[in-house]
N, C-alpha and C positions, 0 to 999 in steps of 0.2 A: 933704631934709625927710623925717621922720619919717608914715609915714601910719599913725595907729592908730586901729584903730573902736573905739569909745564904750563897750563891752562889755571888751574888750581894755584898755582906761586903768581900767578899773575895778576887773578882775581884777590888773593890776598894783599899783594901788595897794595892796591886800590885801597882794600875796605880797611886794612890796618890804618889809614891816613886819618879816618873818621874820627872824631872826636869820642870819648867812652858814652857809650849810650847808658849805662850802669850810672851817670851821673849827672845825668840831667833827667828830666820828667817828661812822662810820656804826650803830652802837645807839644814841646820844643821838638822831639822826636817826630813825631809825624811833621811836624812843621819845617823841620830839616832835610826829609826824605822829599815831603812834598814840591820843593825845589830843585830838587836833585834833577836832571836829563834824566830820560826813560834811554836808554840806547834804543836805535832804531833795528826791528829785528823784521825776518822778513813772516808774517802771519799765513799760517794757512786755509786759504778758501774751501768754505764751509758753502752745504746747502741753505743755512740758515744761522745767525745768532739773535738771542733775543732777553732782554733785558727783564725779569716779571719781577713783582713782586709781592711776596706769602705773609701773612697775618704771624705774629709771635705774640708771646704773654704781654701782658699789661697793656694792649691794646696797639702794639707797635707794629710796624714792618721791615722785613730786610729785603734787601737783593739777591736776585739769583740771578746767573745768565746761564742761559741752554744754549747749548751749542748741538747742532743737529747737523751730522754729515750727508752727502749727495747718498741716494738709492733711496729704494722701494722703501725698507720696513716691513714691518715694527722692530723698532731696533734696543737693544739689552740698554739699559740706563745703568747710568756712571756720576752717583755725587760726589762731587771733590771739592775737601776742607782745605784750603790754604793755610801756607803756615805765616811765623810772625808773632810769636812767643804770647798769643794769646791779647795783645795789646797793638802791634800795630800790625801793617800788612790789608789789604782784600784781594777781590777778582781781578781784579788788574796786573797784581804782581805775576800770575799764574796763568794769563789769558793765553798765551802763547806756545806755553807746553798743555794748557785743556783742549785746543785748538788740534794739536800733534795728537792728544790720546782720542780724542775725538774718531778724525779722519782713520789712524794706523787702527784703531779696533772696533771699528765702523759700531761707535757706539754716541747713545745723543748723553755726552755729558752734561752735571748742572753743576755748575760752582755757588757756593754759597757764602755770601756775606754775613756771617755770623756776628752779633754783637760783641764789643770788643771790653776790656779790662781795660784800666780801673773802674771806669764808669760800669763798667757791668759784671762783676765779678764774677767769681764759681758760683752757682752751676750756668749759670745765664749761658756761655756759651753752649753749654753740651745739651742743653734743652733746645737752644735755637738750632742748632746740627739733628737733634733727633725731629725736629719740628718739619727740619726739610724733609728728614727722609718717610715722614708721613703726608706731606704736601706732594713728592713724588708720586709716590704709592697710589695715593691719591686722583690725580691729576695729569700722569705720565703719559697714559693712553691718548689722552688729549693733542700731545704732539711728536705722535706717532711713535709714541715708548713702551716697552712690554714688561708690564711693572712684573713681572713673571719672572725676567730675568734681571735681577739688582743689583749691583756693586758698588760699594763703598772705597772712598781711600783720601788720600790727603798727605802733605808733607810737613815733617816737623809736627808744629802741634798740632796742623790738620791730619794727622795719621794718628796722634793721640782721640782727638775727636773721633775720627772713622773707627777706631775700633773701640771706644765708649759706646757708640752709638750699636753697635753688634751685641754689646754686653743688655743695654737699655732694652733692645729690638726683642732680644729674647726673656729678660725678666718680663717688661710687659706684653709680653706675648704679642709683639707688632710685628710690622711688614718682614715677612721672610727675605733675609739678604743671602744672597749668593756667595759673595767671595768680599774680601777687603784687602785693601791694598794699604800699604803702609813702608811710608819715606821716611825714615831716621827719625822715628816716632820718640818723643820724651815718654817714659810707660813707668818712671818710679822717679817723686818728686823729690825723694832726699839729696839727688845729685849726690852720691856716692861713691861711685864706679872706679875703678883704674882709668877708665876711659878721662873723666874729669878730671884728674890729676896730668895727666901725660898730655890734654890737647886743652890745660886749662887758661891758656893765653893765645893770640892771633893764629888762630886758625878759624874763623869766619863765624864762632860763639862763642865768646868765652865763657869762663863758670860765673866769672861774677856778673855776666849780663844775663845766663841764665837761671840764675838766683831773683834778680832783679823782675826778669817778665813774672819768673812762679811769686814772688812776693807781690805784685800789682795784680795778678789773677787770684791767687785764693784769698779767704776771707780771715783765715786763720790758719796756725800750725796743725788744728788737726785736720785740716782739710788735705795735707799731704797724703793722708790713710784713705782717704776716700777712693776706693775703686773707679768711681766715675775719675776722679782725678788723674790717680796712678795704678795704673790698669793692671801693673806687675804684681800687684799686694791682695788683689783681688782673689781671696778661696776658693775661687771654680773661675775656674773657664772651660768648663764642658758647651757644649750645644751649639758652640761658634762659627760663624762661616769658615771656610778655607782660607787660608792669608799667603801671601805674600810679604816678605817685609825687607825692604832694602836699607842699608844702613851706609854711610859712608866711612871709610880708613880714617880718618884723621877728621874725628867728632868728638867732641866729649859725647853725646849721644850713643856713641857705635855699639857700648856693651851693656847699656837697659833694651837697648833697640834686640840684637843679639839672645838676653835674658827674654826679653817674652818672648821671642819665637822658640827659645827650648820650650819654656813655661807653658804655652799651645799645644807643642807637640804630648806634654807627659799631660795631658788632659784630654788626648783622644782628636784633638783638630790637625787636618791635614795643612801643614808649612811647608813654603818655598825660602829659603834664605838667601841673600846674598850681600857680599859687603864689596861697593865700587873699590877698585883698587885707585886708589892716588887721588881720589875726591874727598871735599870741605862739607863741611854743613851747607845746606842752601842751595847745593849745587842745580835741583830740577827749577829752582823760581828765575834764571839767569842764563835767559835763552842767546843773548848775546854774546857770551864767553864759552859757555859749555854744550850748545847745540848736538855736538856727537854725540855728548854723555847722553844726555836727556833722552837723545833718538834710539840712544841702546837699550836706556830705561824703559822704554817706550813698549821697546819690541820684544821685550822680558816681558813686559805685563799684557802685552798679549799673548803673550805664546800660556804665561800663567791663565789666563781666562780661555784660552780654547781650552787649556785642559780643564778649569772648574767649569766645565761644559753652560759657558754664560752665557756664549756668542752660536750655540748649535740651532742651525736652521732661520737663522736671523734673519734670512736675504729670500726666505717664501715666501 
C-alpha cells in the first residue's frame, strides 16, 4: 500500500499534468519550467545575501549565493548542491529552504551553481562542486566563515554531488569537511532497486525520467561504475565525514539512498538515517506546498550538526 500525505497527492496531481520531460530535450525543458509562476513563498530575512562568483576549469565562472545569518560569528559554513537530475534546476529552485537552513542552524550557507549536462557532462559537474568547496575553504573567512567548521549536503543529485565531493576531499587530501548532509541522494546509476520498480511512474520521478537525466549527464555506460558517479559502487568509504541521509517513502530513490547509508555505516562512518513518511521526490525544493516538511527537515539537520559538533561555540 501506497502511503501518501495529503500535501504530497496534491503536489502530484499538479506535476503529473506536465508533459513527459523523458521526451523532449533538455532546452524545451528549461524553456518550459522557465515560464512556469514561481509560487510566491514567504523568504526568510537574512543578515545578508549575496550573489559571487568563483573561476572553474576552462577559464569559466559560476554562481554561488551566500547567505549569511544575523550574529556575531564566525559562523560553521554550509555548501548546498541543488538538485535537478544533473541537467536542469539552480539556486533559485532552493533559495528558500537555504534561507530556512541558513537562519535555524545559524550557519552562512553557499549554494552553488554548478555547470549543468548535456552541455557539460560527467565529471564537469562534480569538479565544479569540489571547485566550490576549495573556493570556500579558501575564501570563507572573508565573510565571516570558520572554514574550520564545514558542511556539505544537497538534494537529489546535489546530495550525490555532496557526498562525491567528501570522497574527492579525502583522496586528494583537500579541505577537512565536517559532516554531509544528503536528500534522497541517487548513489547507484544502474537504477535497479525494488524502489524503481514500485514508484516507477507518477510519483514526482519517474524511472524513465531518471534514465533520461543519467543518460544526458554521463558520457558513457561506463561511467555508471564510476564512484565519482555512483558513490554506492565505490570500494572504500572509509575516512568520511559523518552523514546524515534523508530519503523519501515513495521515491524510486528511497533504497540506493537507504543502501549507502548501510554502506557508510559497515566502513566505520558515523550515520543518521531517515525516511520522510508520506513524502515524493523533490519534496525540500517546494517551499510552497511542503513548508512543514522542509521545517522538520530543517530541524533534523540541525539537531544532526550539533551533535557532529559543527555548530560548537559558533556564537564567541
Amino acid at each position: 500500500m501506497v502511503n501518501l500525505d495529503p500535501q504530497a497527492e496534491k503536489y502530484l496531481q499538479a506535476f503529473n499534468q506536465m508533459p513527459p520531460i523523458h521526451k523532449m530535450d533538455p532546452k524545451t525543458v528549461r524553456d518550459l519550467l522557465s515560464k512556469a509562476p514561481r509560487p510566491a513563498v514567504k523568504l526568510e530575512p537574512l543578515l545578508k545575501v549575496e550573489d559571487l562568483m568563483l573561476p572553474v576549469s576552462h577559464d569559466e565562472e559560476i554562481k554561488c549565493r551566500v547567505y549569511i545569518p544575523e550574529g556575531q560569528g564566525p559562523f560553521p559554513l554550509f555548501l548546498y548542491y541543488h538538485g535537478g537530475g544533473w541537467v536542469l534546476g539552480d539556486i533559485e529552485s532552493t533559495d528558500a529552504s537555504c534561507r530556512m537552513i541558513a537562519n535555524r542552524t545559524d550557519s552562512i550557507v553557499v549554494s552553488v551553481n554548478y555547470r549543468l549536462a548535456p552541455e557539460y557532462k560527467f565529471p564537469t559537474a562534480v569538479e565544479d562542486a569540489y571547485a566550490a568547496l576549495e573556493w570556500v575553504y579558501e575564501k570563507g573567512s572573508s565573510f565571516n566563515g570558520d572554514v574550520s567548521r564545514l558542511a556539505v549536503g544537497g538534494d537529489s543529485v546535489g546530495g550525490n554531488l555532496a557526498t562525491v565531493v567528501t570522497m574527492m576531499a579525502r583522496d586528494r587530501k583537500g579541505p577537512d569537511i565536517t559532516a554531509q548532509v544528503l536528500l534522497y541522494p541517487p548513489t547507484n546509476l544502474e537504477c535497479n532497486t525494488e524502489s524503481h520498480q514500485t514508484f516507477a511512474k507518477g510519483f514526482g520521478l519517474d524511472r524513465e525520467q531518471l534514465i533520461w537525466f543519467r543518460d544526458h549527464y554521463l558520457r558513457n555506460e561506463e561511467d555508471r561504475c564510476n564512484e565519482y558517479a555512483s558513490p554506492l559502487v565505490a570500494e572504500d568509504l572509509s575516512g568520511l565525514p559523518q552523514a546524515l541521509v534523508i530519503t523519501a517513502e515513495n521515491d524510486v530513490l528511497r533504497d540506493e539512498g537507504r543502501a549507502y547509508a548501510d554502506r557508510l555505516k559497515k566502513f566505520g562512518v558515523q550515520v543518521e538515517y531517515a525516511c520522510e513518511p508520506g513524502m515524493v521526490h523533490g519534496f525540500f525544493g517546494h517551499m510552497a506546498i511542503f513548508s512543514e516538511n522542509i521545517e522538520s527537515t530543517v530541524k533534523r539537520i540541525d539537531k544532526f550538526l550539533n551533535r557532529a559538533k559543527y555548530k560548537i561555540d559558533c556564537m564567541k
